[in-house]
VMD Tcl script that draws the C-alpha trace (Angstrom):
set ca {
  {0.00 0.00 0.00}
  {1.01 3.52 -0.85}
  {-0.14 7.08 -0.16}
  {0.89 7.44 -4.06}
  {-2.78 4.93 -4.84}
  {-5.33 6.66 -5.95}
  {-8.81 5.58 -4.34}
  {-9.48 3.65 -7.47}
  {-6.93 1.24 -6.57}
  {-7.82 0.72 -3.14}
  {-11.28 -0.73 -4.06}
  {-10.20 -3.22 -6.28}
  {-9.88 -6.89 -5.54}
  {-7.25 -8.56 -7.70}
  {-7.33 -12.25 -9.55}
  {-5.69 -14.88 -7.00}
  {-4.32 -17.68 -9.50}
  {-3.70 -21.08 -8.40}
  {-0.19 -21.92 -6.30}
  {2.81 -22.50 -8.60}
  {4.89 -23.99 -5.62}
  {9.08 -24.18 -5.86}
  {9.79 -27.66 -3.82}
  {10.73 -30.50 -5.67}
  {9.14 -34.00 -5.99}
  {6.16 -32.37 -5.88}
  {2.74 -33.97 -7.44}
  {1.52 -31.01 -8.56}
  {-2.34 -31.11 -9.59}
  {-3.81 -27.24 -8.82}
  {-3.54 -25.14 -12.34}
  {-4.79 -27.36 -14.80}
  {-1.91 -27.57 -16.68}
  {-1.57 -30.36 -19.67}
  {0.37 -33.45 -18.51}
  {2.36 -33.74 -21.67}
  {4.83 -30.99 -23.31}
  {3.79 -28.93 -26.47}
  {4.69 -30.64 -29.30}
  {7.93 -31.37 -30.63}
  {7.51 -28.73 -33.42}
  {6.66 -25.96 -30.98}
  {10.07 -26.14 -29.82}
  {11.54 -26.67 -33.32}
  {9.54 -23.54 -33.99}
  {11.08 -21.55 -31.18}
  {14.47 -22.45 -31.83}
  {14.37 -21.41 -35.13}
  {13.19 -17.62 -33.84}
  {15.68 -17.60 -31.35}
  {18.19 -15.44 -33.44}
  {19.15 -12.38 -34.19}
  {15.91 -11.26 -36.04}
  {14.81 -11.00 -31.89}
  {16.36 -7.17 -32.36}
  {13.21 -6.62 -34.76}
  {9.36 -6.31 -33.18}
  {7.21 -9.20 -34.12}
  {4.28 -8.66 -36.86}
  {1.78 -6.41 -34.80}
  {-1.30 -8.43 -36.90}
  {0.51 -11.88 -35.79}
  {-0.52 -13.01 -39.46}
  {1.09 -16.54 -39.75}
  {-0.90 -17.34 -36.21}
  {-4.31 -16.10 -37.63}
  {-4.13 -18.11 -40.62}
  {-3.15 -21.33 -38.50}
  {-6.06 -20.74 -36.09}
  {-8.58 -19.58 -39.32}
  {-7.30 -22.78 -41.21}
  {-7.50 -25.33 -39.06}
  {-11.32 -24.03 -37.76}
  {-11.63 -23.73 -41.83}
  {-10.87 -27.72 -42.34}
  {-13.48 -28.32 -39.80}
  {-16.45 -27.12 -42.09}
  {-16.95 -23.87 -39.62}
  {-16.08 -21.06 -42.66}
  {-13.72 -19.36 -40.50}
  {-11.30 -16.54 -42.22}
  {-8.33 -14.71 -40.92}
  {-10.59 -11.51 -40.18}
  {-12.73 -13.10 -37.87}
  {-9.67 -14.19 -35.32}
  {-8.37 -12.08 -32.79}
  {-5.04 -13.53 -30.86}
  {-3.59 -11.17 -27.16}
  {-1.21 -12.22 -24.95}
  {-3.37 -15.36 -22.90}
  {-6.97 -15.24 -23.20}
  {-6.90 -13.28 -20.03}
  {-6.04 -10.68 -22.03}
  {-8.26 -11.27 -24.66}
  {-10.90 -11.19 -22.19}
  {-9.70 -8.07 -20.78}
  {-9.81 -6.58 -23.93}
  {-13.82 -7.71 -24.93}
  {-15.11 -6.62 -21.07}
  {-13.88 -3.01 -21.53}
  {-14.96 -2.96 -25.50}
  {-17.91 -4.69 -25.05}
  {-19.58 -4.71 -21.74}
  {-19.67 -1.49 -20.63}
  {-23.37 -0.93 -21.18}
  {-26.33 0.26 -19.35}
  {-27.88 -3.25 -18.36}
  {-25.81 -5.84 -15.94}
  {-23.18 -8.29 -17.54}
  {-24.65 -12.00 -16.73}
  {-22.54 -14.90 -15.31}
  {-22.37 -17.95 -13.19}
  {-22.06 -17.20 -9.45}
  {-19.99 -20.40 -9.55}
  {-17.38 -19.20 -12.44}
  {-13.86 -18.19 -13.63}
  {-13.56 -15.48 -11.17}
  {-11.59 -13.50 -13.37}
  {-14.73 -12.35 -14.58}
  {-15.59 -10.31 -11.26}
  {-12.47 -9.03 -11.28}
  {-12.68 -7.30 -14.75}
  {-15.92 -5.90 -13.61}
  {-14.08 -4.53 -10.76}
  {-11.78 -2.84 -12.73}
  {-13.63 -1.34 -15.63}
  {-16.80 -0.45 -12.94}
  {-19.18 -2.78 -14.94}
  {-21.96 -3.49 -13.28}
  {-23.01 -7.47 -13.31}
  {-25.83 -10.13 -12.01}
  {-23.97 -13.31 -10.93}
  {-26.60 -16.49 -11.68}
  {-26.76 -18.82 -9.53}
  {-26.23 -22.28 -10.98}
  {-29.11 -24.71 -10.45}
  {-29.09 -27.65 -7.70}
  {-26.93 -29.68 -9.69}
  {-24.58 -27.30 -9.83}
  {-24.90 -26.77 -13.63}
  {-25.36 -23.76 -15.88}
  {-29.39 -22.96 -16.91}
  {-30.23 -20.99 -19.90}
  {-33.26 -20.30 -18.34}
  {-32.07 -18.53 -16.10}
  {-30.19 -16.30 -18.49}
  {-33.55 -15.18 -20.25}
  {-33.81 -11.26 -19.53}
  {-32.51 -8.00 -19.93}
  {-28.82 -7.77 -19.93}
  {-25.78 -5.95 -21.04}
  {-24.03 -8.97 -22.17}
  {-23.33 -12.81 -21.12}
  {-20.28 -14.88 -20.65}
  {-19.68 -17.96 -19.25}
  {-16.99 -20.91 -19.87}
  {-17.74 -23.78 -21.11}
  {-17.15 -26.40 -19.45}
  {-17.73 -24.18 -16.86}
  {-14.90 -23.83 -14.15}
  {-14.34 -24.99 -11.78}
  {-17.21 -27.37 -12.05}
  {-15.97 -28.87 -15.39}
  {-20.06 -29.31 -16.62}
  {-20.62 -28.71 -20.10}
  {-23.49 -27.00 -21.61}
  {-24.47 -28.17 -25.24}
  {-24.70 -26.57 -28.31}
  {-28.42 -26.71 -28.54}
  {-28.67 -24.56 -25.35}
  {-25.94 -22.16 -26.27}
  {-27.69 -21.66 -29.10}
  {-31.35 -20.98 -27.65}
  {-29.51 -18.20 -25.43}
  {-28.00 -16.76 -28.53}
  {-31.61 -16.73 -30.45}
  {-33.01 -15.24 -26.97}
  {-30.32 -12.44 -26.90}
  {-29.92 -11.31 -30.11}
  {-29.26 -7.58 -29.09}
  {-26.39 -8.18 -26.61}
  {-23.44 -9.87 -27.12}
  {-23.01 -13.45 -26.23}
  {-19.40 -14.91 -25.54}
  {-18.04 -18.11 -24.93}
  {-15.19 -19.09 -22.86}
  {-14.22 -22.27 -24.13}
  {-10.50 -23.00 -22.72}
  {-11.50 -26.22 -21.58}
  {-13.55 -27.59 -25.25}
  {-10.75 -29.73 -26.58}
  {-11.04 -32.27 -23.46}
  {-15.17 -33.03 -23.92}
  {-17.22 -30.60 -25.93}
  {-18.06 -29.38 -29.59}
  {-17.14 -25.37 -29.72}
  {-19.29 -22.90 -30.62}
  {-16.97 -22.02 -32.99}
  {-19.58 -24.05 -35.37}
  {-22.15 -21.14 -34.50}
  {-20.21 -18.30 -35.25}
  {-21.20 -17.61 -38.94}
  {-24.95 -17.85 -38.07}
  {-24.72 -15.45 -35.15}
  {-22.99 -11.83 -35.14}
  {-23.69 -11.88 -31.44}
  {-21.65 -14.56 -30.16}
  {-17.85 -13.86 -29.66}
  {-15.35 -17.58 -28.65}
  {-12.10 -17.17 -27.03}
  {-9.62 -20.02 -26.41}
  {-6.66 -20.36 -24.73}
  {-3.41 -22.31 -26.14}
  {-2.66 -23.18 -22.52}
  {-4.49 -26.27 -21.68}
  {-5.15 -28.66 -24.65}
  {-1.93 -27.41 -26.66}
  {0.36 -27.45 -23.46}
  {1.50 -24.12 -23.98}
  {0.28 -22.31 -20.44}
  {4.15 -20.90 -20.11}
  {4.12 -18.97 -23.64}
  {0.89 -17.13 -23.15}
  {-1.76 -17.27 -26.57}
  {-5.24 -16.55 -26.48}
  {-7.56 -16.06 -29.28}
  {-10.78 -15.50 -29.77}
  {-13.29 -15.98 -33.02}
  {-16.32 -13.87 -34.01}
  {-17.62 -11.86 -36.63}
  {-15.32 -9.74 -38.35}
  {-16.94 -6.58 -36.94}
  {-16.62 -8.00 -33.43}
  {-12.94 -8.48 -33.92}
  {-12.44 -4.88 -35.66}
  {-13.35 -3.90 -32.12}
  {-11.36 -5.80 -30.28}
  {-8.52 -4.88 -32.54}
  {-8.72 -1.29 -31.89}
  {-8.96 -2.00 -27.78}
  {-5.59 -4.32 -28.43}
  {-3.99 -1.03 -30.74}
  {-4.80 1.12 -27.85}
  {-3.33 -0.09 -25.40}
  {-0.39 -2.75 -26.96}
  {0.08 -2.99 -30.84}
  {3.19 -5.99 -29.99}
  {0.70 -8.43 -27.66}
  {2.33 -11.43 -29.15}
  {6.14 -11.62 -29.38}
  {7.84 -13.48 -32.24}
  {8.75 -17.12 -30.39}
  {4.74 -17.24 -29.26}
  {3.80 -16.78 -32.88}
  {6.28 -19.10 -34.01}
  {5.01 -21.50 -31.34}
  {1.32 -20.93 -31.31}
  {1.79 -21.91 -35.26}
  {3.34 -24.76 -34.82}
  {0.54 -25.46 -32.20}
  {-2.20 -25.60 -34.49}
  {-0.18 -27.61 -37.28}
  {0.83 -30.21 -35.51}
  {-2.91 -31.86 -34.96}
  {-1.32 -35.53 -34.56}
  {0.14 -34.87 -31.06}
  {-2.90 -32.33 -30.48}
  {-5.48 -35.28 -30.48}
  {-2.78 -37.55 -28.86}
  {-2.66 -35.43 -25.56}
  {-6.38 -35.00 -25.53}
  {-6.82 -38.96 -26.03}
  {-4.40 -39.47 -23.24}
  {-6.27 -36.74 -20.59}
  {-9.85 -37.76 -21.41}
  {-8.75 -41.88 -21.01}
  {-6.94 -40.44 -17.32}
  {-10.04 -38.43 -16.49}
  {-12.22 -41.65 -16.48}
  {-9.74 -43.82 -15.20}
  {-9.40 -40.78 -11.84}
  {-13.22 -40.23 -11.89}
  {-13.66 -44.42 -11.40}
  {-10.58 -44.67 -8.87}
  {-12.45 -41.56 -6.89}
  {-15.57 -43.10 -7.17}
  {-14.48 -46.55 -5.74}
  {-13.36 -44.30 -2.62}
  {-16.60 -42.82 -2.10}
  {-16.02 -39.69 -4.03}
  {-18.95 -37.71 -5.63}
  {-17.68 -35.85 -8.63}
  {-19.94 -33.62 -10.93}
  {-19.40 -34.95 -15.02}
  {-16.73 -33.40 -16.12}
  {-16.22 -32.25 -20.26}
  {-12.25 -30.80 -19.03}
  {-8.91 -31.84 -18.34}
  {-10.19 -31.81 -14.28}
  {-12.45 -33.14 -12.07}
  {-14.53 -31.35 -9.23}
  {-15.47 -33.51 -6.48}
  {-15.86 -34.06 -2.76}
  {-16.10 -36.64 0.31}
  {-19.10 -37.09 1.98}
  {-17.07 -37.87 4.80}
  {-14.58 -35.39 4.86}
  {-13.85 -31.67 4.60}
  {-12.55 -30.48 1.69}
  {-10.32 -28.46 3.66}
  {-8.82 -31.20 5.55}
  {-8.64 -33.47 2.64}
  {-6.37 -30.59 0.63}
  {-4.55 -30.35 3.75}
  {-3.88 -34.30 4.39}
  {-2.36 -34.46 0.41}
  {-0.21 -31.27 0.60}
  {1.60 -32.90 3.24}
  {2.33 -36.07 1.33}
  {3.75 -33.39 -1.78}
  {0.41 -33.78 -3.32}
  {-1.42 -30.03 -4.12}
  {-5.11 -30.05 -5.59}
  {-7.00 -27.00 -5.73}
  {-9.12 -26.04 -2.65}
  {-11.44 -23.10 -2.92}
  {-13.36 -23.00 0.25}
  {-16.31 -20.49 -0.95}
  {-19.09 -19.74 -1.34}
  {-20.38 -22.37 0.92}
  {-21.83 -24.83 -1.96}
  {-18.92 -25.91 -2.94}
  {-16.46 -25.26 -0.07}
  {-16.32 -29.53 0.46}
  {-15.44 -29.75 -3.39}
  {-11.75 -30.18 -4.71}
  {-10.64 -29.56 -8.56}
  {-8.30 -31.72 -9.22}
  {-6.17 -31.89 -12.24}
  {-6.14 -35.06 -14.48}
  {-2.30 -35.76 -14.66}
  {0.31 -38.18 -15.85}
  {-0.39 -42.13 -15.24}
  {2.01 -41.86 -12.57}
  {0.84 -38.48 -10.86}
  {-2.76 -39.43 -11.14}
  {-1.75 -43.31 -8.98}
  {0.67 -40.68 -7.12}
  {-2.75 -39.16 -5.77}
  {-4.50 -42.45 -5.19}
  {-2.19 -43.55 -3.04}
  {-2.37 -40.21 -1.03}
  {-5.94 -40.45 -0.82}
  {-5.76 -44.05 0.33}
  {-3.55 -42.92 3.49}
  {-5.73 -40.23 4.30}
  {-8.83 -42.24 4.03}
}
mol new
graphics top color blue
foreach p $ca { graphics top sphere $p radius 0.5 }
foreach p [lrange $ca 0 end-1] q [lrange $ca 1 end] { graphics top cylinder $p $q radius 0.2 }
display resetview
């Protein structure tokens, strides 16, 4: 704190992300990372940008990554063209970007009560006013719910932390029922258990995707985030991004993020391998009295009936094993997200769980 703050600085309650802990032979299981490396050709990618052309700023339009992301959504039958993708430095800032271009409006911004809680933060910080929605009894996402007058919606889907997936059909209902605000998708979980709603975007103007390269390409430690949407939608964004940083995305990640996209072999290989490790945790859990919500992403939210969640994060850290706890609100302060890892990290966690239990 300093008497240098002004007062808009004292009322604002910053993002807490999840631990990233120093100690070694640690099982670490809290951020939802990817349990394999980016592929091989990311790092081919990056070496070959590592030379002396790093004196020279990157392409401010990061061209070669908008025609990876446009082509590979193209080969998909979605109809998607380089003017209707929009790439920042993590989708954090991409979402940054949308929530002061976008959601500044006269009616509340709509979201889970139960969400990324990034999303209060931004609101915090651009003084957007917002109605969190409850999810219903199952803990799940209802468009019902999302049927009146708004300034805009977002949600992620899956939806964290509760990893439950809302389908197409419904997205698409909310985007036929809201036709004069804009509708956006958070979708940095889709690759693990969902269809995007990518597929939607050339039927509705209103409905803005973003995506992060962190999770299902294994690139959380480069920082690429994109989002698709009609071209006027992304002329918008552009001129937020060109307003506040024209250089977002430095040569290596464009390089990278490229290579990211091209390489779809070991792309389906590491979703293959955390989908088959999801239902092989979710069955071990289960067979120790777990009760996990259905999870569509690379984690699984569950809880003990017969213990805390507190206690149970507690009892693992001290065997070197770190889930995420989040304590509130009160509905879910028994619940744990828990990373799907590595065959040997994910049997690393059974083990702890069989102590404690």
């Amino acid at each position: 704190m300093s008497k240098y703050w002004s007062d808009f600085v004292h009322q604002l309650e910053p993002y807490v992300p999840g631990e990233q802990p120093t100690m070694s032979k640690l099982v670490k299981l809290n951020t939802n990372e990817h349990p394999l490396g980016p592929s091989p050709r990311v790092i081919e990618a990056i070496r070959e940008q590592a030379d002396a052309r790093l004196r020279l700023y990157p392409d401010p339009d990061s061209g070669q990554l908008k025609e990876a992301i446009a082509g590979y959504y193209a080969d998909k039958g979605y109809g998607i063209t380089r003017d209707q993708v929009f790439v920042g430095n993590g989708s954090d800032e991409v979402l940054a970007h949308l929530f002061l271009g976008f959601f500044k409006q006269d009616k509340p911004l709509l979201f889970p009560d139960i969400t990324y809680s990034f999303y209060k933060v931004y609101c915090g910080l651009y003084q957007i006013e917002y109605d969190a929605v409850p999810l219903n009894e199952a803990l799940a996402i209802s468009v019902d719910d999302y049927l009146k007058p708004n300034g805009g919606i977002i949600f992620p889907n899956p939806n964290a932390p509760t990893g439950q997936l809302l389908p197409l059909r419904d997205i698409e209902r909310l985007l036929q029922a809201n036709t004069e605000s804009l509708v956006v998708v958070d979708e940095a979980y889709i690759d693990f258990g969902g269809d995007t709603a990518i597929a939607l975007v050339n039927r509705y103007p209103n409905l803005l995707v973003t995506q992060t390269l962190s999770k299902s390409r294994s690139l959380a430690g480069l920082r690429i985030g994109l989002a698709v949407g009609d071209a006027a939608l992304i002329d918008g964004l552009n001129r937020i991004k060109d307003s506040f940083n024209s250089y977002p995305m430095d040569r290596l990640a464009i390089a990278a993020g490229k290579a990211a996209f091209d390489d779809r072999e070991w792309f389906e290989k590491g979703c293959d391998l955390v989908i088959q490790q999801r239902e092989w945790l979710d069955e071990a859990l289960s067979q120790r009295g777990f009760e996990g919500l259905p999870s569509a992403a690379n984690f699984l939210f569950t809880r003990h009936p017969k213990h805390s969640g507190e206690s149970l994060a507690r009892g693992l850290r001290e065997q070197g094993v770190i889930v995420r706890h989040f304590g509130k609100p009160e509905r879910i302060a028994d619940y744990l997200r828990i990373t799907v890892g590595t065959p040997e990290q994910n049997q690393a966690l059974i083990e702890a769980l069989d102590t404690l239990l």
